[in-house]
N, C-alpha and C positions, 0 to 999 in steps of 0.2 A: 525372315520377318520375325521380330520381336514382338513379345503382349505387352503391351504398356504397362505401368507399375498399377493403376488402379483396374486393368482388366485382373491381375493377380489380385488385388484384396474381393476383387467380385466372385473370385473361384476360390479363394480361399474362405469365405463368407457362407456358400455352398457345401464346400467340404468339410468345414465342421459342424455345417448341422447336418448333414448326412452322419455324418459320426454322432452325434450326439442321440438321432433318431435309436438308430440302436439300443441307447440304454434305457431308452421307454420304452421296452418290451413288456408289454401287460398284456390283461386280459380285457377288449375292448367291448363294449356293451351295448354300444352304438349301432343302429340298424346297417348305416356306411359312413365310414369313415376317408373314402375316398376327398381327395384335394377337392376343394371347389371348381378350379375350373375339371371338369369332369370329363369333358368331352376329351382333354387332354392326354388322360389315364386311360381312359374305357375307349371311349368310340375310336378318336384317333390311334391309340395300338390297336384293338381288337376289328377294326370294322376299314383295315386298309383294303383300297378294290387293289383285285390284282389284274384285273383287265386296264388298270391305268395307268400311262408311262408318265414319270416326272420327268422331267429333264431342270429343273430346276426348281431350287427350295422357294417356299413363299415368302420369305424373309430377302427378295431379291431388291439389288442395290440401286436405291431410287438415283436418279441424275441430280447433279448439284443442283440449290433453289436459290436464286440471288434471293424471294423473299419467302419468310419462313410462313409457317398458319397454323395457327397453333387455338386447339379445343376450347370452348365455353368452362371447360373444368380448371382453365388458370383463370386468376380475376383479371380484370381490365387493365388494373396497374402493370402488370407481369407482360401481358398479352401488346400494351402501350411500349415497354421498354425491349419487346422481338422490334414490330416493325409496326406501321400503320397498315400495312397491308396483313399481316400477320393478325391486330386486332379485329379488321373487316371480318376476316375470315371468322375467327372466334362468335363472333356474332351469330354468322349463320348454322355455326354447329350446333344441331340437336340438344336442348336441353337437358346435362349429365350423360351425356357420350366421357369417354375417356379417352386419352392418350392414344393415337395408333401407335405404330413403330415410325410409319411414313412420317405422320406430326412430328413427333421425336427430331428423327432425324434433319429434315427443313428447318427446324428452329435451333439445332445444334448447327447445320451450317453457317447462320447466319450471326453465332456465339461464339463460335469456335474459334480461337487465336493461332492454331497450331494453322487451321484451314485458313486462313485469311492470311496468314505468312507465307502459305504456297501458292496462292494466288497473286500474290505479290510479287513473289520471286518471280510467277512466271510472265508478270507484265515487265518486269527488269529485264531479265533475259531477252523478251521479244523486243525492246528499245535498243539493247546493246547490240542485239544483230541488227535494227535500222539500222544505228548507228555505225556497225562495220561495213555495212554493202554499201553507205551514203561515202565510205572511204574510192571506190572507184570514180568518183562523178568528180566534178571540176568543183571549185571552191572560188567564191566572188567576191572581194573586198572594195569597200569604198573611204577614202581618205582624204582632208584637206587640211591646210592651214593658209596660217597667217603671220608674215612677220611685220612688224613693225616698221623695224630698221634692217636694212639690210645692208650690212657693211663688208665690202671685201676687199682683200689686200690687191691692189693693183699690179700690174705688168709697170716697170719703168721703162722706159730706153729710153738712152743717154746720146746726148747728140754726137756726133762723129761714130756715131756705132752705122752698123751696116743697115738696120732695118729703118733708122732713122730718118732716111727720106722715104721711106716707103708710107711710113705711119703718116710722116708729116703730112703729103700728099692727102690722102685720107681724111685726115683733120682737115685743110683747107677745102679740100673737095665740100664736105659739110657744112662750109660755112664760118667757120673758123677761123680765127689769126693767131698763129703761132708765133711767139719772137723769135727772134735770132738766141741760138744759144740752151732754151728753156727745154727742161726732158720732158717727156710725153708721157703720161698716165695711160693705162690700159686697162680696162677690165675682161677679163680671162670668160666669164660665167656671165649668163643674164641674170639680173636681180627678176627674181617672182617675188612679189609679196603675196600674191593670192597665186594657191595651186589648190584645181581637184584633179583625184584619180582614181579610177576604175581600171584593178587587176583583177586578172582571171587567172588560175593555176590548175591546170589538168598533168595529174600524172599522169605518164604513158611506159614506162616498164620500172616496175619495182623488184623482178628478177623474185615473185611469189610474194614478197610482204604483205599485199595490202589480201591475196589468195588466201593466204593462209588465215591472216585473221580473222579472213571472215568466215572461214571454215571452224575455225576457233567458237566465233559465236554463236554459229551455227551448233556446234555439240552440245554449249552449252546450253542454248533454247531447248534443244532436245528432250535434256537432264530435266531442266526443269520443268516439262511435259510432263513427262514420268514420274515426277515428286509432287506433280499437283494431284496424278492421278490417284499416286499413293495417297496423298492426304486423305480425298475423296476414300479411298479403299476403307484406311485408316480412321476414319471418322465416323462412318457407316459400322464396322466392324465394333468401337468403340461401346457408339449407340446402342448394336444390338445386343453385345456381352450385358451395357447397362440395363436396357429394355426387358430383355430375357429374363434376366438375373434377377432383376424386383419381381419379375411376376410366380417363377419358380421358387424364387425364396418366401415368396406370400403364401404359395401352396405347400411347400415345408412347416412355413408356420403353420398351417390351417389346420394340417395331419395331425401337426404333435401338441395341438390344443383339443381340438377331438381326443387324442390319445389319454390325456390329461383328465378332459372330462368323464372319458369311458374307467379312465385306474380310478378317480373318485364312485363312479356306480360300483364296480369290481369289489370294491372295498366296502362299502355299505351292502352290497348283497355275501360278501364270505362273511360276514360281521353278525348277518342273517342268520348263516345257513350254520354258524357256529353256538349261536343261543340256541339253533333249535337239533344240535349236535347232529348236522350236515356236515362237519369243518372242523379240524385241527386248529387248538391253537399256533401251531406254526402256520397254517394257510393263510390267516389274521396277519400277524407279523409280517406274512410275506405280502401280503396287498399293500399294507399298511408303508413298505419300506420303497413300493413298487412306486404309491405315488405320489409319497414324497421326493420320489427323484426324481416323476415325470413334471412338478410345479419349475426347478430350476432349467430343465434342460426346456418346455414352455418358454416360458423368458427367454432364454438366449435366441430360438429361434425367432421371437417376434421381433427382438433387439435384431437380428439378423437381416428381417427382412425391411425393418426400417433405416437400416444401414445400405441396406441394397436401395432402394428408396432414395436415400439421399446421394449415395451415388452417380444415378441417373439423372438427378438434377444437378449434379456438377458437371457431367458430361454436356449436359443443355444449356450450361451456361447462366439458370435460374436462380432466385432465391433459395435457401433450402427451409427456409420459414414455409413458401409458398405450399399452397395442399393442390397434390396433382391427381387424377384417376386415372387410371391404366386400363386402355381397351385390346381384348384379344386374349388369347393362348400359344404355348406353343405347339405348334403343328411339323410333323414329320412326311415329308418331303422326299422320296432318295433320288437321290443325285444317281443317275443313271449314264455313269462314265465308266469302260473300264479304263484300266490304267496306261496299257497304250495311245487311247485315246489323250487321256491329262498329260502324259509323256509330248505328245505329241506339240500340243498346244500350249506347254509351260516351256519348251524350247523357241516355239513360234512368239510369244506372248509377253513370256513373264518378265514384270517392271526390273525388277534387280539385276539381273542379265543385260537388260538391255541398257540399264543405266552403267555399268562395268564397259560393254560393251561401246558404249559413249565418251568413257572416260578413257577408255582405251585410244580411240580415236582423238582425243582431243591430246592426250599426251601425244601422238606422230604430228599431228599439225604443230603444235610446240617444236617440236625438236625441227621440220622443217622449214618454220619460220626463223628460227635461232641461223639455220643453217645461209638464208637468205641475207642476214644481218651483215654478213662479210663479203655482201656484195652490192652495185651504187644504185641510187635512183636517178632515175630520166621523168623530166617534164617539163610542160608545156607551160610557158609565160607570158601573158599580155598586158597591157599594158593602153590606157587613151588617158592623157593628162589636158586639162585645159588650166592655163593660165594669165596674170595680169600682172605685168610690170610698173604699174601704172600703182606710186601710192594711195592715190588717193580712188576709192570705190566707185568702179563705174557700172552700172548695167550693160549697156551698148554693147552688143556683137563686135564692134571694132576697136572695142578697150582687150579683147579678150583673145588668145593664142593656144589653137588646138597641136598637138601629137600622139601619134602612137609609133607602140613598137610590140614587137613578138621577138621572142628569142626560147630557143631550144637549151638546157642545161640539164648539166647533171650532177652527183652531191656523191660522193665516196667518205666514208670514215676508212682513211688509214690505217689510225692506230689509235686506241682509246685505251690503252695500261693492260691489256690482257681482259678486257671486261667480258667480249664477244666471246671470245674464248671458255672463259668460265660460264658463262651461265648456255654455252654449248655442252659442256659436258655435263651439266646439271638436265639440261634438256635428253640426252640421252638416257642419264639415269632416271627420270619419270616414264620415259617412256617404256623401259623392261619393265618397271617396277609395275606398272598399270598392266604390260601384257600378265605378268605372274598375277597381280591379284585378279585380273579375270579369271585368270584359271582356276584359281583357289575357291572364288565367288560360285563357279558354275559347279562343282564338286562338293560345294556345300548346301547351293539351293539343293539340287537331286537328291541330298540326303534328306534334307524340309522336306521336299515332296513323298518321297518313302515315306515320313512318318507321318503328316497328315492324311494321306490316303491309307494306313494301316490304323489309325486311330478311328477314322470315318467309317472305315467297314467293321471296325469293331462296336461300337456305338449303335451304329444301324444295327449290327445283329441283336442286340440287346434290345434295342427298341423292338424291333421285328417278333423278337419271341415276349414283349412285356403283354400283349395281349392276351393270351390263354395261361400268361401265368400267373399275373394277377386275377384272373378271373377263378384258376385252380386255387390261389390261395385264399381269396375272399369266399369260396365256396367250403374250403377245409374250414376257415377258421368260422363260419358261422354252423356249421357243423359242431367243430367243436365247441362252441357257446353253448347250444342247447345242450349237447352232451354234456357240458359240465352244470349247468341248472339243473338237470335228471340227476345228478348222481355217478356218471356212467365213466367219466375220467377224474383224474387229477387235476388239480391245478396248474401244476409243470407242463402239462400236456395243451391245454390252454394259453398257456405261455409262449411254447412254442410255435403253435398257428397264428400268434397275433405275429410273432417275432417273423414269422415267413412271410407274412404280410404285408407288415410295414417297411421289411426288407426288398421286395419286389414294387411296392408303390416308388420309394428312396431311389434304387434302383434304375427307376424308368425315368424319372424329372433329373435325376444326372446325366443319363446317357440321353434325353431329350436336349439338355442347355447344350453338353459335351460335344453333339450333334449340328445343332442350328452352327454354331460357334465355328466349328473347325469347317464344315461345307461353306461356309461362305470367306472362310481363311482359304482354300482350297479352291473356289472359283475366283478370289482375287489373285491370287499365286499365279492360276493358268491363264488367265484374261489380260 
């Protein structure tokens, strides 16, 4: 499974304000400078019960919505152009709620062009297998015409031939006077001017053809099961990278404008404490340097978060003019799998495998259908014609001449220039060629899965220990505040506890996204 190219600019929109965090290492004067959502840093790491089993994250993957509902926080135009049902909705949301993830998502389903192509696909698919099981059943035609004129070249016999008194006879019998001498016309065929006909055609052995194709489209319904699912996977996943992303990159912003404003106090208190010869003029310089580099490194992350912002409303399929709010945090969950367990259930499960797995299959029904091709069809032919010889149009039951007939045939291709031939051995060559890429496929998911479940448990650790550490270091560094308003340290020393600080908050909101992100990559993978 691949990140789509915009879940990459959403992680790399993260990672450089994690880097840039960094270099606003100051000295913070701020009472808390914790992110806004708060619960996110503090309570959700520090305050996890450990009497409570997750068995799955709360970011879990809602069922497709034919119709999407989307919050009071888009305006009516916006909420008009999801659905009508989607603006009903909007209406009865709470005035100034925001965005869930669930909203998100409903209203990306019913935006989403990638998802609506796999839906489609999978209504193709499921017509083309009607359409091959409808290949066993009988086929019913109805035909007539009309001619005109109907001219046919006659029988002659000539008199003194041998059937010539036979005919003759026949002619006078009817009514007729024949002269002496005159040849006798015959017509061979009855003239119809008017014919209808009802045939019926039941194949009865095609020696696998009509088997196989329909085993054929059978795979391929299958396939396209599995790529609808993925889409769903795929779309959900999308959502939440973009969902997540604005909301942790708004708490990156929030930190290193805090940060910003704490280097501004920093700087008017050393500025203080240097008029009243508290402070080196290098301590001056050094606030002075600190926050003018926290004002540009500010901007980018606000610029960051409004990029992630607008992001999410391209995942939604929205204007990006339109102003959205965003409800929730994110929340740490552990996935309580070991890896036997995900072993177990990404062999049973997993979309990729099974779509290989499918294509495997659909290449031997190929090469056994090719292999049927050099051998004949049998079927069944009926046949009831009612017709009228009679030019001129009559209604009457006794203007009008029924038959039928039934006949058994069968249709062999001989010889068609080597064609059967070739596209037999083309048919073998798909069919190695699909066992090998399964095999390659299956050796490379397992590798996917080693690295998301080692990424996942790496992530959780980090989350798991960000609570007593950011609590350790917001405890150092307001320690070190007052120690440095007394007197009692340096500046550098102060430096350093804001820098432990703002590196363990950074820290946590990365291995938070890196978390949500890859557990739910990791229950689409095994599901």
């Amino acid at each position: 499974m691949k990140i789509s190219s915009k879940n990459k600019i959403v992680s790399r929109i993260l990672t450089a304000m994690i880097a840039l965090s960094f270099t606003a290492s100051s000295a913070v004067f701020a009472d808390d400078v914790t992110p806004t959502a708060k619960p996110a840093i503090k309570a959700k790491a520090a305050k996890t019960k450990k009497n409570k089993t997750a068995v799955a994250m709360a970011t879990a993957v809602p069922a497709p919505a034919e119709q999407a509902t989307s919050p009071e926080t888009i305006t009516s135009a916006a909420a008009t152009a999801v659905s009508p049902a989607a603006e009903a909705a909007a209406q009865t949301t709470t005035a100034g709620s925001g965005l869930t993830f669930e909203d998100c998502f409903k209203i990306a389903a019913e935006k989403n062009r990638d998802y609506k192509i796999a839906k489609l696909d999978k209504s193709i698919a499921e017509a083309q297998l009607s359409k091959a099981a409808a290949a066993f059943g009988p086929s019913v035609t109805i035909s007539g015409s009309w001619e005109p004129e109907n001219v046919q070249a006659p029988l002659v016999v000539a008199p003194g031939s041998p059937e010539y008194g036979i005919f003759k006879g026949m002619y006078e019998g009817a009514g007729y006077t024949v002269p002496p001498g005159v040849p006798l016309s015959l017509s061979l065929m009855p003239a119809y001017y008017y014919m209808a006909r009802v045939s019926l055609t039941q194949p009865v052995f095609t020696f696998g053809k009509t088997y196989n194709g329909f085993k054929m489209a059978d795979e391929a319904y299958q396939i396209a099961l599995v790529n609808y699912k993925k889409a769903n996977d795929k779309l959900n996943l999308d959502v939440m990278n973009s969902f997540y992303g604005a909301l942790i990159a708004k708490e990156m912003a929030n930190t290193l404008d805090e940060t910003m404003r704490s280097n501004e106090e920093y700087l008017r208190i050393t500025k203080t404490k240097y008029q009243n010869g508290q402070a080196s003029n290098f301590d001056v310089l050094q606030a002075q340097v600190q926050y003018a580099n926290s004002i540009p490194d500010s901007k980018r992350a606000a610029d960051g978060a409004k990029l992630s912002m607008e992001m999410l409303k391209n995942t939604l399929g929205i204007s990006l003019d339109q102003d959205i709010q965003l409800s929730g945090a994110p929340e740490y969950k552990k996935l309580e799998y070991s890896y036997v367990d995900l072993k177990k259930k990404f062999m049973e499960n997993n979309s990729d495998m099974k779509i290989t797995e499918h294509a495997a299959n659909l290449a031997k029904y190929q090469k056994n259908l090719q292999e049927a091709m050099f051998l004949p069809n049998i079927a069944l032919t009926a046949n009831y014609n009612y017709t009228s010889g009679d030019p001129a149009f009559h209604r009457e039951a006794w203007d009008w001449q029924s038959s039928w007939d039934v006949s058994l045939g069968f249709q062999w291709a001989i010889f068609d220039s080597f064609k059967n031939v070739a596209a037999m051995k083309e048919a073998c060559a798909n069919n190695e060629k699909a066992q090998l890429n399964k095999e390659s496929a299956n050796n490379m998911l397992t590798i996917e899965l080693d690295q998301l479940y080692t990424s996942l448990d790496q992530n959780g650790k980090i989350i798991e220990a960000a609570g007593d550490l950011i609590k350790t270091a917001e405890e150092g560094y307001r320690i070190a505040k007052e120690s440095y308003k007394n007197g009692l340290i340096q500046s550098v020393d102060l430096l350093n506890a804001e820098t432990g600080m703002l590196h363990a908050k950074m820290n946590y909101l990365n291995a938070m996204f890196n978390y949500i992100t890859t557990a739910q990559k990791l229950k689409d993978f095994v599901n």
